[in-house]
C-alpha positions as a printed Julia matrix, in Angstrom:
274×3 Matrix{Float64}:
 -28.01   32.09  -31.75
 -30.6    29.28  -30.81
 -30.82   28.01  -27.85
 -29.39   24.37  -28.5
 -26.32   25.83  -29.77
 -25.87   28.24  -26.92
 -26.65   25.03  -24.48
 -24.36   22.96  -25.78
 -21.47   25.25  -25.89
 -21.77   25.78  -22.73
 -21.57   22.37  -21.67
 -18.69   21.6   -23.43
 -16.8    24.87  -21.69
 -17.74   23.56  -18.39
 -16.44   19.92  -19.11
 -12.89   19.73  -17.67
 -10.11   19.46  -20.48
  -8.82   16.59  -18.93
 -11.84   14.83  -16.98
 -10.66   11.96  -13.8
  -9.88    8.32  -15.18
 -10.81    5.12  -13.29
  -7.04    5.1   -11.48
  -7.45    8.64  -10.05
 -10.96    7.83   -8.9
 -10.41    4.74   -7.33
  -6.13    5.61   -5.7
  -6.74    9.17   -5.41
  -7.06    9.87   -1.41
  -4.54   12.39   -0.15
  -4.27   11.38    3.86
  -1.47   10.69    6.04
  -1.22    7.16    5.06
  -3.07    7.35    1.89
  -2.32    7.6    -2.11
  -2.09   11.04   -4.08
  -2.35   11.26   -8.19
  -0.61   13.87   -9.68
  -1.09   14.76  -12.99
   1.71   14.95  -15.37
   0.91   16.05  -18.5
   0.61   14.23  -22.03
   4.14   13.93  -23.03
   5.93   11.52  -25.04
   7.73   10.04  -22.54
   7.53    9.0   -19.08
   8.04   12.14  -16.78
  10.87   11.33  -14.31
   9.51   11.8   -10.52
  10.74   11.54   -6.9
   8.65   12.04   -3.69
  10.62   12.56   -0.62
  13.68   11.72   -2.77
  12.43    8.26   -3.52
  11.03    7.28   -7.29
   7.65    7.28   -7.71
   5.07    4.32  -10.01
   4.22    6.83  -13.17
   1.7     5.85  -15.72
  -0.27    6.12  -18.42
  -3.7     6.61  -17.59
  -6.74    5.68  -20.02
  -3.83    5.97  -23.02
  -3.8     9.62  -22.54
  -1.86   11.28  -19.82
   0.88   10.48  -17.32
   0.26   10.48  -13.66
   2.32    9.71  -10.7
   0.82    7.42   -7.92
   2.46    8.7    -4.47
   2.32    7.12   -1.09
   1.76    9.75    1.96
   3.53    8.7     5.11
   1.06    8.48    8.06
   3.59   11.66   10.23
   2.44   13.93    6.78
   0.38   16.66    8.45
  -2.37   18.32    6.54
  -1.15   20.75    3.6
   0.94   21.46    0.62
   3.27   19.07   -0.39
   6.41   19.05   -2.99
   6.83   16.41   -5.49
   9.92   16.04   -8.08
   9.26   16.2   -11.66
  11.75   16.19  -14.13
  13.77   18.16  -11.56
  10.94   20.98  -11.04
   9.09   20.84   -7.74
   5.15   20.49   -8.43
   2.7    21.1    -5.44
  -0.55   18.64   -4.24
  -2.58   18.88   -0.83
  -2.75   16.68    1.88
  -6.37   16.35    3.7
  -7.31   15.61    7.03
  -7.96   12.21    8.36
  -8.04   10.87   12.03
  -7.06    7.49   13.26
  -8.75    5.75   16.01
  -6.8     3.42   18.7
  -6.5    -0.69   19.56
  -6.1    -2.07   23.15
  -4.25   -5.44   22.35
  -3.55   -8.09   25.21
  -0.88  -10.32   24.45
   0.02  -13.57   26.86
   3.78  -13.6    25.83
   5.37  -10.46   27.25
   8.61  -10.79   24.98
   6.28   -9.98   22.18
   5.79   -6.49   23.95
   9.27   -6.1    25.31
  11.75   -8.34   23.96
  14.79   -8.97   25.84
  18.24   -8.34   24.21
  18.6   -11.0    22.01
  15.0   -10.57   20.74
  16.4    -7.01   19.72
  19.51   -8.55   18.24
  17.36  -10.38   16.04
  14.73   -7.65   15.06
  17.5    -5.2    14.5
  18.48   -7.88   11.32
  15.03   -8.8    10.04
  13.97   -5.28   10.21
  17.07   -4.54    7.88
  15.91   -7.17    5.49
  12.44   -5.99    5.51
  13.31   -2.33    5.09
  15.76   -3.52    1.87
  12.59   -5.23    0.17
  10.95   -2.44    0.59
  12.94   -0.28   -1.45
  13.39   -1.98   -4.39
  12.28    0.09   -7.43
  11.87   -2.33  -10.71
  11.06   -0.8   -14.19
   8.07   -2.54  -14.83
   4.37   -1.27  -15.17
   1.82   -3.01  -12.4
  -0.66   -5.32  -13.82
  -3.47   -3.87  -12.53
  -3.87   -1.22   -9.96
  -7.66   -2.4    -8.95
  -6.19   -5.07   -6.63
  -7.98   -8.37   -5.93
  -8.81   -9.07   -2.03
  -5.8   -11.46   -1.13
  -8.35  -13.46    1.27
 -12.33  -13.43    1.45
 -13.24  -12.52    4.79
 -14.51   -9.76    6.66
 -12.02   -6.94    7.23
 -11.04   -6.46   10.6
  -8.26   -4.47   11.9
  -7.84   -1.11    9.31
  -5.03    0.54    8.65
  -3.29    3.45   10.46
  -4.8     2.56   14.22
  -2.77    3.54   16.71
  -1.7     0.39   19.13
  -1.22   -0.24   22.62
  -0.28   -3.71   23.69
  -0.61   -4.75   27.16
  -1.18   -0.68   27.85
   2.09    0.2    26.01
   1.63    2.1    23.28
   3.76    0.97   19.53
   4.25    1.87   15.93
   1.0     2.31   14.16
  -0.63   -0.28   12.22
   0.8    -0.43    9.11
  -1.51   -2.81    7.24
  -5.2    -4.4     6.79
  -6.57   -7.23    8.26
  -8.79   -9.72    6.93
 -10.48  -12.34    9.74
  -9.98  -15.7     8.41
  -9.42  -19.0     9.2
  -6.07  -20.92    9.43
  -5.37  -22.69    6.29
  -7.66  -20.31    4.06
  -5.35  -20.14    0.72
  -3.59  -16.67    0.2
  -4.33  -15.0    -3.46
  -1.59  -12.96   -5.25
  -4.15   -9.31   -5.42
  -2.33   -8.36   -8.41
   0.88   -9.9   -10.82
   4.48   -9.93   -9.44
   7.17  -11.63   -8.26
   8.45  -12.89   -5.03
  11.25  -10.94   -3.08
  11.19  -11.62    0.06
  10.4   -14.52    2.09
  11.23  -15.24    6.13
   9.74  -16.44    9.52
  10.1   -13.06   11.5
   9.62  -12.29   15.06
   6.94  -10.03   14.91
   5.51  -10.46   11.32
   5.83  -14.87   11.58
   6.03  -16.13    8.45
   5.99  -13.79    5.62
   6.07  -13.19    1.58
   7.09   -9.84   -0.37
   5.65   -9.4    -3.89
   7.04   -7.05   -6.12
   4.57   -5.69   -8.48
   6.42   -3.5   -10.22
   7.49    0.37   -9.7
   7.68    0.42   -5.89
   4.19   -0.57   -5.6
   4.87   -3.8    -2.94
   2.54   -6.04   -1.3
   3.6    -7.93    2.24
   2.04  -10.63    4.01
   2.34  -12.13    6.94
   1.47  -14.1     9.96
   1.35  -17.38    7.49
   0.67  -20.85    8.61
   2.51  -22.02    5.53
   4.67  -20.18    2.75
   3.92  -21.95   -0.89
   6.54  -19.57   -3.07
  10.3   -18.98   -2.46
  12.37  -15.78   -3.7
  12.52  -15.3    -7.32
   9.53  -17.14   -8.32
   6.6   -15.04  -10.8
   3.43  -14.93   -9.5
   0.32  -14.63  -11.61
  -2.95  -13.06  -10.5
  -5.09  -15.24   -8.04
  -2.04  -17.4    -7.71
  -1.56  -19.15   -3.82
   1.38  -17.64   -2.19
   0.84  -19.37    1.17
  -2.31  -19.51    4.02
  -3.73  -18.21    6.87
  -2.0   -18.68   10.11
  -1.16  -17.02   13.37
   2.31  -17.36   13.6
   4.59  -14.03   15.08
   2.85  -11.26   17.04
  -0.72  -12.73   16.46
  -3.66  -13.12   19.13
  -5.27  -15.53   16.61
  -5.58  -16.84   12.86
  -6.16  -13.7    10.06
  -4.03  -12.34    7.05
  -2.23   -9.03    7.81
  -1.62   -7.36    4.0
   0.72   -4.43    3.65
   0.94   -2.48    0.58
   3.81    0.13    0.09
   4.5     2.63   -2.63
   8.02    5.16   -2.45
   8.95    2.79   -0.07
   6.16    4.09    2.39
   3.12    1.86    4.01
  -0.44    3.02    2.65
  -3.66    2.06    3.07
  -4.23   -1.59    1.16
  -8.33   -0.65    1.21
  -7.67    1.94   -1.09
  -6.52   -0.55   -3.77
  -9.94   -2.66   -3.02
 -12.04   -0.13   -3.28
 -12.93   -0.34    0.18
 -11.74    3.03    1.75
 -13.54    5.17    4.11
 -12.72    8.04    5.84
């Protein structure tokens, strides 16, 4: 057989039968706090899946197969994990990744310990919060490579373990971009408002629903520009830059949450690093 032959079918048994698309290269990072893709197959239909008996954002990738786009909680340790689909458990690993700590100092105490009242009124915005969270609509994202909500430098990352005024808190459940106050807020992707509220700890803050569980949240606003209900397109001003709530200064804190869990927003930038 000549050589060219021989060459080239070897090449084409070496080629995987189903090579990465651009949404498993760019969401694909399987950390405590990060995204997994699962591959589903090339069915006719949607495959149904749950992660941690929540529904998970399935779709179509480059027109060919299914995938699932799961959020890991930051307490997953390293390992095998179990996914739902179509009632059959499926298995994907979980990597390494380590988290470094902030020192924050903040002036007003109550922001560190809040008194009873303060607690009163957490225990009902967190409630609210928690609600938006979870809400599952049927429709495809617009685009899953997500615009930077701000331009500006990021600052704070995602997952850092906090201590304010020595006391140590929840994780940090979001990315921070340093800007300054009254720098206009950009929708990173198509959706529709959910949520809006001035919160203790978050200030004021806007839920966008882009479809699937895939949620963005932002807060600390100066100014809110979009009430509950209204569409948003890509690149459309949802509010600005402000430093209201638990904030040492002006910057835009971003959440993004899939399966009701917080993961990494970089990821969806392009900008994460291990």
């Amino acid at each position: 057989m000549p050589r060219v032959i021989v060459f080239l079918l070897t090449l084409v048994l070496t080629i995987p039968a189903h090579a990465e698309g651009f949404i498993t290269r760019l969401l694909n990072k399987p950390v405590p706090g990060g995204v997994a893709v699962v591959e589903l197959g090339d069915g006719v239909a949607a495959p149904q899946v749950r992660y941690q008996g929540k529904p998970a954002l399935v779709i179509r990738e480059d027109g060919q197969r299914w995938i699932a786009i799961l959020g890991i909680p930051l307490t997953i340790k390293p390992g095998a994990q179990q996914v739902d689909v179509n009632g059959s458990p499926r298995s994907f690993q979980v990597e390494h990744r380590k988290y470094r700590a902030q020192h924050i100092t903040l002036k007003n105490q109550r922001q560190v310990n809040p008194n009873p009242e303060d607690l009163k009124r957490i225990e009902r915005e967190l409630a609210e919060q928690t609600e938006a969270y979870r809400q599952f609509s049927p429709n495809q994202p617009s685009n899953l490579l997500f615009d930077k909500p701000v331009e500006g430098p990021l600052s704070s990352p995602f997952g850092l373990r906090r201590f304010f005024n020595g006391e140590e808190r929840n994780p940090h459940s979001g990315l921070d971009f340093a800007a300054k106050a009254g720098t206009p807020i950009k929708a990173p992707a198509a959706g529709k408002v959910i949520l809006t509220g001035d919160y203790f700890f978050n200030g004021k803050t806007v839920f966008v629903d882009h479809g699937q569980g895939l949620i963005s949240m932002f807060c600390h606003l100066s100014e809110i520009g979009v009430k509950v209900g209204d569409p948003l397109g890509r690149g459309e001003i949802l509010g600005k830059v402000g430093a209201t709530g638990r904030a040492t200064g002006p910057h835009l804190h971003w959440n993004v949450s899939l399966n009701d869990t917080r993961v990494d927003p970089s990821i969806f930038i392009g900008a994460f690093k291990l």
